[in-house]
C-alpha positions in Angstrom: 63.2 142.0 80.8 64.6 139.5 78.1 66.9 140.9 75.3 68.0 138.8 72.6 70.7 139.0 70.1 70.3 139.9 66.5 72.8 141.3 63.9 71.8 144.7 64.4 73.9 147.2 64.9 73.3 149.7 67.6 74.6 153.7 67.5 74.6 156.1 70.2 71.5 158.2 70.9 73.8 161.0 70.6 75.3 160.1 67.2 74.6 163.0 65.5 76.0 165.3 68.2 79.0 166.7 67.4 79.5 167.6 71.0 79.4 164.1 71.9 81.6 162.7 68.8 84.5 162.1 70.7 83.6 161.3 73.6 81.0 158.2 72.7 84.1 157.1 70.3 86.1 156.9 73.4 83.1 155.2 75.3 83.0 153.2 72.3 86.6 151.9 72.4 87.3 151.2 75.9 84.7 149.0 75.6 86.4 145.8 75.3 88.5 146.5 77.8 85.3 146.8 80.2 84.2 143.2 78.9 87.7 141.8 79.4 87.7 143.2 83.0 84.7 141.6 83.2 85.4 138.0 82.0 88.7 137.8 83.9 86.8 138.8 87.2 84.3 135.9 86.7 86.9 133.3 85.4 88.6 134.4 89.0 84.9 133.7 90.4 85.1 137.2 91.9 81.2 137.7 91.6 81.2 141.2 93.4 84.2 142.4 90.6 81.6 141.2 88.1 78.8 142.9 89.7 80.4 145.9 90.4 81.7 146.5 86.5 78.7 145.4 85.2 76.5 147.9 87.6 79.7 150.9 85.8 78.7 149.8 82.6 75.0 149.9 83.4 75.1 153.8 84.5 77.7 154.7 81.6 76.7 153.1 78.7 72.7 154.9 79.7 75.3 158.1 79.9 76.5 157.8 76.3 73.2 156.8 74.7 73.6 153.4 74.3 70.5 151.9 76.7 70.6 148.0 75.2 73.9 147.7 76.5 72.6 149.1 80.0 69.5 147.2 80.2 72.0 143.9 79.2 74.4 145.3 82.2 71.9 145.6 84.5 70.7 141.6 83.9 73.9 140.9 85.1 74.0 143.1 88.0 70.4 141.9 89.2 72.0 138.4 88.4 74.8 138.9 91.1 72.8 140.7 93.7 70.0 137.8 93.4 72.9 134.9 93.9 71.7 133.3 90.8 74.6 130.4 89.7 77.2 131.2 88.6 76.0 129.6 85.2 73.2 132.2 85.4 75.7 135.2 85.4 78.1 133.5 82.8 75.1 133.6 80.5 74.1 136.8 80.9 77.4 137.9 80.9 77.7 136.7 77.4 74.7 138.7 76.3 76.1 141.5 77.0 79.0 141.1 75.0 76.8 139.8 72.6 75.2 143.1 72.7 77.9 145.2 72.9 79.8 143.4 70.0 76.8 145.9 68.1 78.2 148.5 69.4 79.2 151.7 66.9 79.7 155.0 67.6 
């Protein structure tokens, strides 16, 4: 699976529940924090940190209806399990935040 980035903007699939308002929000702004985690483990070259948030991401962003930003976790998971360089990961890693830089509630 290839993504690509566009200047889209991508909403939860649960956008219009009420129910899940404040919750997604919450999803929504811990984000970064998730992505900083995520940069500071592989500028450390702590792959298994990377893989291990990435694979978080990857099951919670699915949970709060946001599956782009899952499927673009999971590239970087795979990426990390597979041994792929370290070039390889960094790439997908910033596709991921390219994606999740679309990221609304």
């Amino acid at each position: 699976m290839r993504l690509t980035p566009d200047d889209t903007t991508l909403r939860s699939e649960f956008a219009d529940d009420p129910d899940m308002a404040g919750i997604v929000a919450l999803f929504v702004r811990e984000l970064p924090q998730r992505l900083a985690a995520m940069h500071a483990a592989l500028s450390a070259n702590d792959l298994e940190q990377v893989r291990v948030l990435a694979h978080q991401l990857k099951g919670a962003a699915g949970g709060y209806g946001y599956p782009k930003l899952g499927e673009a976790a999971a590239l970087v998971d795979h990426a990390v399990k597979e041994g792929q360089q370290v070039n390889v990961i960094r790439s997908r890693v910033g596709m991921l935040a390219a994606v999740a830089a679309r990221i609304r509630p």
